[in-house]
PyMOL CGO cylinders between C-alpha atoms (Angstrom):
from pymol import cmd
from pymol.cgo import CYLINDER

trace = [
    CYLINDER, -27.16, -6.09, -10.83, -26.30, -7.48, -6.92, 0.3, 1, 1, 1, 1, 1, 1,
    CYLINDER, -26.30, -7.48, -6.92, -23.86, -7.42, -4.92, 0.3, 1, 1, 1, 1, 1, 1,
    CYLINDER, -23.86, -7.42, -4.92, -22.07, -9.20, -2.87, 0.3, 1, 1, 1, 1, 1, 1,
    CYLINDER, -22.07, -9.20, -2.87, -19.63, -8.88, -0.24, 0.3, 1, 1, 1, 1, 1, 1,
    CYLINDER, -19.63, -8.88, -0.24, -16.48, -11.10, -0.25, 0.3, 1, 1, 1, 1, 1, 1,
    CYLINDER, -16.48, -11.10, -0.25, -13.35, -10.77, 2.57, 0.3, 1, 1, 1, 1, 1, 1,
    CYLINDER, -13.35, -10.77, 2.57, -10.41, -12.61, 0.58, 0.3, 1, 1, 1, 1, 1, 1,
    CYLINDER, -10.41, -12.61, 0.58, -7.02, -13.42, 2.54, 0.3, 1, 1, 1, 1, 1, 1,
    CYLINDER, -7.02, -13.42, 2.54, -3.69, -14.11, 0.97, 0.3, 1, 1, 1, 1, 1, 1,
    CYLINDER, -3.69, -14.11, 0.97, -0.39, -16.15, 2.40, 0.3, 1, 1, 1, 1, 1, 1,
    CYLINDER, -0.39, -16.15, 2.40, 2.54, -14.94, 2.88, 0.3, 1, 1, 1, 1, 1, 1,
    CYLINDER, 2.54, -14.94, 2.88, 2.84, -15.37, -1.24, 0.3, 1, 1, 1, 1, 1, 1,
    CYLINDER, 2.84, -15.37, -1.24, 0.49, -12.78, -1.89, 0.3, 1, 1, 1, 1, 1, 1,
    CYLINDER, 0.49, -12.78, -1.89, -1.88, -16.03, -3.14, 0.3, 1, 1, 1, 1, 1, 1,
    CYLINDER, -1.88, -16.03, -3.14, -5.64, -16.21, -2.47, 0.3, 1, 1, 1, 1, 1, 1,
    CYLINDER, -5.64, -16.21, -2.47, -6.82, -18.48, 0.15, 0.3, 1, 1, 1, 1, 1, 1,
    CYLINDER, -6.82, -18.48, 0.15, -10.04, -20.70, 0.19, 0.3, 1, 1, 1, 1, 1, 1,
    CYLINDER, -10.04, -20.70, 0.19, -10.75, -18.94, -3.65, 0.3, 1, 1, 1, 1, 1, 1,
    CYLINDER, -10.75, -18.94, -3.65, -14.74, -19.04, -3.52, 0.3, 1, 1, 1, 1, 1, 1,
    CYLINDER, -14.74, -19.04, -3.52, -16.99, -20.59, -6.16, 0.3, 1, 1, 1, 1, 1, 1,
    CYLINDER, -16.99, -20.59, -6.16, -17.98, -18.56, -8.64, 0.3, 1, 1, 1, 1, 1, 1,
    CYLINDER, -17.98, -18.56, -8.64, -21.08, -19.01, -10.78, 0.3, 1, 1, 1, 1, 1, 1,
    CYLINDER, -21.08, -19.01, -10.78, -19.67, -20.40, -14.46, 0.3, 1, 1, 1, 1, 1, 1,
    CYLINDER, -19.67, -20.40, -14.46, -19.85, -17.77, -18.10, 0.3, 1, 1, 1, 1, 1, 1,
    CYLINDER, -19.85, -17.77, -18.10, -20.60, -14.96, -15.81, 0.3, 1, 1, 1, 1, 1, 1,
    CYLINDER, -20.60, -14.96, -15.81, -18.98, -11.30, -15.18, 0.3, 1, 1, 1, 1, 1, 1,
    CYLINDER, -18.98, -11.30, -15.18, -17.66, -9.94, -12.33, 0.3, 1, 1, 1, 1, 1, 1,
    CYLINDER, -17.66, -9.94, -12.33, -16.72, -5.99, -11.50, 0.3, 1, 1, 1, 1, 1, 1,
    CYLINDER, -16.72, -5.99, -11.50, -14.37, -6.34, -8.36, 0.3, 1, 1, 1, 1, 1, 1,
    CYLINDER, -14.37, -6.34, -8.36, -13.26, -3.19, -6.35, 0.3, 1, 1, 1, 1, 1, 1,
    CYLINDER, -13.26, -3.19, -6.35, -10.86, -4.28, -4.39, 0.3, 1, 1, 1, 1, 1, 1,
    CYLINDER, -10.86, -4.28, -4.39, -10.02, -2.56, -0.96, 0.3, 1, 1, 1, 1, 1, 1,
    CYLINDER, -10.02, -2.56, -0.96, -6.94, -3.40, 1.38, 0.3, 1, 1, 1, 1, 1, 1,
    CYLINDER, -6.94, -3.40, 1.38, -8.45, -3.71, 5.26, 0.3, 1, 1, 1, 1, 1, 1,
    CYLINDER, -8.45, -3.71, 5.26, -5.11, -4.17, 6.59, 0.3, 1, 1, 1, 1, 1, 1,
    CYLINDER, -5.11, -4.17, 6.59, -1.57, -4.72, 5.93, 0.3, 1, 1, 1, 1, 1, 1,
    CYLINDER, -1.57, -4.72, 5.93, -0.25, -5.48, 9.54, 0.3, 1, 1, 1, 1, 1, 1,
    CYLINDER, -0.25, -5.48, 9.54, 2.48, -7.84, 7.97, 0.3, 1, 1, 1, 1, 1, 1,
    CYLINDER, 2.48, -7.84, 7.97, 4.05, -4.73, 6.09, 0.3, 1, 1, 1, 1, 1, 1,
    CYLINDER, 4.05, -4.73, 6.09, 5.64, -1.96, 8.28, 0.3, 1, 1, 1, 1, 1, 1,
    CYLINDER, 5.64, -1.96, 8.28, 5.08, 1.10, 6.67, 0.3, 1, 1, 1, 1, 1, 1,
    CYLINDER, 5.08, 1.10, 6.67, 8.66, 3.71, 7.10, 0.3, 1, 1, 1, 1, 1, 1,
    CYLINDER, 8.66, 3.71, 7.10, 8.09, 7.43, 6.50, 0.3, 1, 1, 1, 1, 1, 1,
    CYLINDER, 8.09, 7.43, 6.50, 10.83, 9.22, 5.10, 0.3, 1, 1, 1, 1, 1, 1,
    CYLINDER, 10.83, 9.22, 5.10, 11.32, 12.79, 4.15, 0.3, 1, 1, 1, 1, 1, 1,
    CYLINDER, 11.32, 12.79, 4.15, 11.58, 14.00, 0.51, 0.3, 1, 1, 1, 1, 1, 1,
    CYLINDER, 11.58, 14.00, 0.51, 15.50, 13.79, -0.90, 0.3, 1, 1, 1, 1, 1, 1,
    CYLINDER, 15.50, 13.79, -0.90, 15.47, 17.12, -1.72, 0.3, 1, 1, 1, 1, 1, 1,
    CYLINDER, 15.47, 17.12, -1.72, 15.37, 17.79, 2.10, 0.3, 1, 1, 1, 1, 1, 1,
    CYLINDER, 15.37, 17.79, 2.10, 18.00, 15.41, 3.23, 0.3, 1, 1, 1, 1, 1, 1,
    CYLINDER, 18.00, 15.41, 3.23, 20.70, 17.16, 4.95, 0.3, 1, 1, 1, 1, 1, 1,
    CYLINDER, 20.70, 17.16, 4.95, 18.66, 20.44, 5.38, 0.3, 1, 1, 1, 1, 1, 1,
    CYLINDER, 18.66, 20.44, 5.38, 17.62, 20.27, 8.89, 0.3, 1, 1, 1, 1, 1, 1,
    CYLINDER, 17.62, 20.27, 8.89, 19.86, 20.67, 11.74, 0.3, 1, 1, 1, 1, 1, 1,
    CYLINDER, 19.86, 20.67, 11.74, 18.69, 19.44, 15.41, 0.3, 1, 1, 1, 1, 1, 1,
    CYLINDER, 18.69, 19.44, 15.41, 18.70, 21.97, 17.96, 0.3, 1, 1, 1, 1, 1, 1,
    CYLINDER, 18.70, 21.97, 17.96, 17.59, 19.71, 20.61, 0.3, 1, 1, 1, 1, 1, 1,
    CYLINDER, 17.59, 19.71, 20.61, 14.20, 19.09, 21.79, 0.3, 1, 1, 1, 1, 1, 1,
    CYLINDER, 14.20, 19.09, 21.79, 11.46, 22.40, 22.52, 0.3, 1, 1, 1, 1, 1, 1,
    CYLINDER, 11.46, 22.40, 22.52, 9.88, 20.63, 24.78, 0.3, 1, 1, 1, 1, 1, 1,
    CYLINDER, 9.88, 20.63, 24.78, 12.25, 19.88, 27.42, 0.3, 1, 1, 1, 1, 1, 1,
    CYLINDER, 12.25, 19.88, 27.42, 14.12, 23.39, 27.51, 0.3, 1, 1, 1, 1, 1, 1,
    CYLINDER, 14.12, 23.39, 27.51, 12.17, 25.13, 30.20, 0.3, 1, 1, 1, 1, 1, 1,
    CYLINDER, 12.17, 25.13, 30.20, 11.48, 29.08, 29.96, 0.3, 1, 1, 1, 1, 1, 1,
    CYLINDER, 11.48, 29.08, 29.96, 11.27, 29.18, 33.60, 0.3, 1, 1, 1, 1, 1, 1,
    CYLINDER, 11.27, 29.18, 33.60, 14.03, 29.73, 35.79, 0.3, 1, 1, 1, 1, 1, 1,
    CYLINDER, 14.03, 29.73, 35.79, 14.13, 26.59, 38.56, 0.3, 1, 1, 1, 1, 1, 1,
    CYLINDER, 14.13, 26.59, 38.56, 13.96, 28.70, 41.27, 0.3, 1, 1, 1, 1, 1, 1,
    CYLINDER, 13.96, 28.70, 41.27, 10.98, 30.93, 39.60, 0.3, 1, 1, 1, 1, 1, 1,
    CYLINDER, 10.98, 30.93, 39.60, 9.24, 27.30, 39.16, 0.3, 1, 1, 1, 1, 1, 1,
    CYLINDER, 9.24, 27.30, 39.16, 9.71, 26.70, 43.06, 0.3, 1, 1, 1, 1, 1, 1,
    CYLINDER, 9.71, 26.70, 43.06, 8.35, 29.84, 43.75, 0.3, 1, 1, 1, 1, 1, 1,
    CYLINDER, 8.35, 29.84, 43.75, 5.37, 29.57, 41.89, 0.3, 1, 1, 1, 1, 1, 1,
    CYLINDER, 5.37, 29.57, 41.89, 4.52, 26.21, 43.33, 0.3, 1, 1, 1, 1, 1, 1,
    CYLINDER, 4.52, 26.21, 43.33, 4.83, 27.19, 46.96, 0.3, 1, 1, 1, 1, 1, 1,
    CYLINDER, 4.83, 27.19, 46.96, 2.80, 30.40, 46.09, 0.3, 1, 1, 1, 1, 1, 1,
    CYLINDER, 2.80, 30.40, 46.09, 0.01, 28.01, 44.69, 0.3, 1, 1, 1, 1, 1, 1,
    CYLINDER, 0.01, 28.01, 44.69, 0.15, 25.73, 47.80, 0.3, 1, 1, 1, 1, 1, 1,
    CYLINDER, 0.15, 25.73, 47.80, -0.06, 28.59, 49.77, 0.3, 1, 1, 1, 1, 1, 1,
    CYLINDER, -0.06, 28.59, 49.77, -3.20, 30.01, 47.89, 0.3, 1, 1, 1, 1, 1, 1,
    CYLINDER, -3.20, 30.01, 47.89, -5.04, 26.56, 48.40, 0.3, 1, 1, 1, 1, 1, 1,
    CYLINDER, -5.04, 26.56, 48.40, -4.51, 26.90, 51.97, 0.3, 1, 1, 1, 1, 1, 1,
    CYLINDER, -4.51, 26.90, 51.97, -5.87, 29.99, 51.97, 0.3, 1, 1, 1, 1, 1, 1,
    CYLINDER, -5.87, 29.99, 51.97, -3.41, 32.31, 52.78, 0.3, 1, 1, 1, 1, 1, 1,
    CYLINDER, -3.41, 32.31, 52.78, -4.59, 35.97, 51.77, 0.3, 1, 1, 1, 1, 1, 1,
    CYLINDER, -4.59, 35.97, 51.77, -1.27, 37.13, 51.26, 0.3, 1, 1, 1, 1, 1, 1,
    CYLINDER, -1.27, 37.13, 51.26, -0.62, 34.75, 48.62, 0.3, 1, 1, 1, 1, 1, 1,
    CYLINDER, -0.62, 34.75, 48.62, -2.70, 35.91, 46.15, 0.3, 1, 1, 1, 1, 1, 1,
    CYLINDER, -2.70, 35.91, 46.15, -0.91, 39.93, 46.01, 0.3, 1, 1, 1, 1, 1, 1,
]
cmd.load_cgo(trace, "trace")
């Protein structure tokens, strides 16, 4: 047995382009693997049975658990510490 290595392309059809010669009263075993399908857009959905089941509570990552004026705090504490200021690190 040998192998060889063939990269087919179809049209827009789905038909073969540039079909290669193939030796006459002889078998073939083709595996065929995909390398891309850029032309098809793939959409994820969820399952049905989960449609309707989620409600949005607005996005996690934007509510801060820091008060504003804790957050100014902390960053004029750190600028402080980088300056060196002793005091800033009790």
């Amino acid at each position: 047995m040998q192998a060889e290595k063939l990269i087919l392309e179809t049209d827009e059809h789905g038909e073969l382009i540039d079909v290669p010669r193939l030796p006459p009263r002889t078998r073939f075993e083709a595996i065929l693997l995909v390398l891309d399908r850029a032309s098809q857009p793939r959409t994820r959905q969820p399952p049905p049975e989960l449609r309707g089941s989620v409600t949005w509570m607005g996005d996690p990552f934007f509510a801060s658990v820091v008060q504003e004026d804790e957050w100014e705090a902390s960053i004029e504490r750190t600028g402080r510490q980088i300056a060196g200021d002793p005091e800033a690190f009790e």
